[in-house]
N, C-alpha and C positions, 0 to 999 in steps of 0.2 A: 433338177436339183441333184440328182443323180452322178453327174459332172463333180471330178475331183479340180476345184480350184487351186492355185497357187497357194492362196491365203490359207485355206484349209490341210496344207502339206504337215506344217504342224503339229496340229490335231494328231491327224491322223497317225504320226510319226509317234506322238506318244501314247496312241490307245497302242499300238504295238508294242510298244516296251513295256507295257503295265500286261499284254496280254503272252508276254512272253515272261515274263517275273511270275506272273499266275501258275504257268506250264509246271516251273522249277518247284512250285509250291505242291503242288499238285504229286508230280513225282515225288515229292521226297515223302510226302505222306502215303501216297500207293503204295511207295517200296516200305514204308516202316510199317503199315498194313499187312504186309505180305510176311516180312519176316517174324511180327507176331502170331502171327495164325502158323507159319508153321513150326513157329517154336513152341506153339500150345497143342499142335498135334504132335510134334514130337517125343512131347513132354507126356503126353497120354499114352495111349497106346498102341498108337498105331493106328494101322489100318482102313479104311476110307481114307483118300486124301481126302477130303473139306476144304483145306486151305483153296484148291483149282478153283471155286468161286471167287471167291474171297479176289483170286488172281485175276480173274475174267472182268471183275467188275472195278477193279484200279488197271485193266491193262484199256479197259472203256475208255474208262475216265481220262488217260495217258494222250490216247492217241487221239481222242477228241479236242482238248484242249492243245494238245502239240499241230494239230492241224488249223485249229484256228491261228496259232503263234507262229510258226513256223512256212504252214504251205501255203497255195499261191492266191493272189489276189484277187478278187474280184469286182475291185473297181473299175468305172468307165473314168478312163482318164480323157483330157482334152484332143491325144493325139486321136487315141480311138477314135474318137468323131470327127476332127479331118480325115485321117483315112478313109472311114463309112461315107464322108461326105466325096470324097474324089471320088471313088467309084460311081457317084451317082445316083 
């Protein structure tokens, strides 16, 4: 069951756009994260950045869900397995 069906192209077609609409959500809240934090350190006093957390943990979050949206698949498609199967 592993096999990507025809039938199934679909689906799958749309958990991609939902998982790439996610991505855009994601970023834009990272980035307003980010320029909160260091508009509240700039606004203090300085010193320690703090915000560089803040960054580390929306720049996670960024490229985690940009990989799942964005980079490569790891389905077994039908060719996959005639191929696997010529070889023998």
């Amino acid at each position: 069951m592993g096999v990507d069906s025809p039938d199934h192209a679909r689906e799958l077609a749309i958990q991609r756009l939902k998982m790439k609409q996610d991505f855009k959500g994601i970023l834009a809240g990272g980035l307003l994260a980010v320029i909160v934090a260091v508009v509240i350190w700039a606004l203090g006093e300085g010193g320690y950045f703090w915000p560089m957390w803040v960054m580390l943990g929306a720049a996670i979050g960024i490229v985690t869900q940009g990989w799942k949206a964005y980079g490569p698949s790891n389905r077994i498609t039908e060719d996959d397995v005639q191929r696997e199967m010529a070889r023998g």
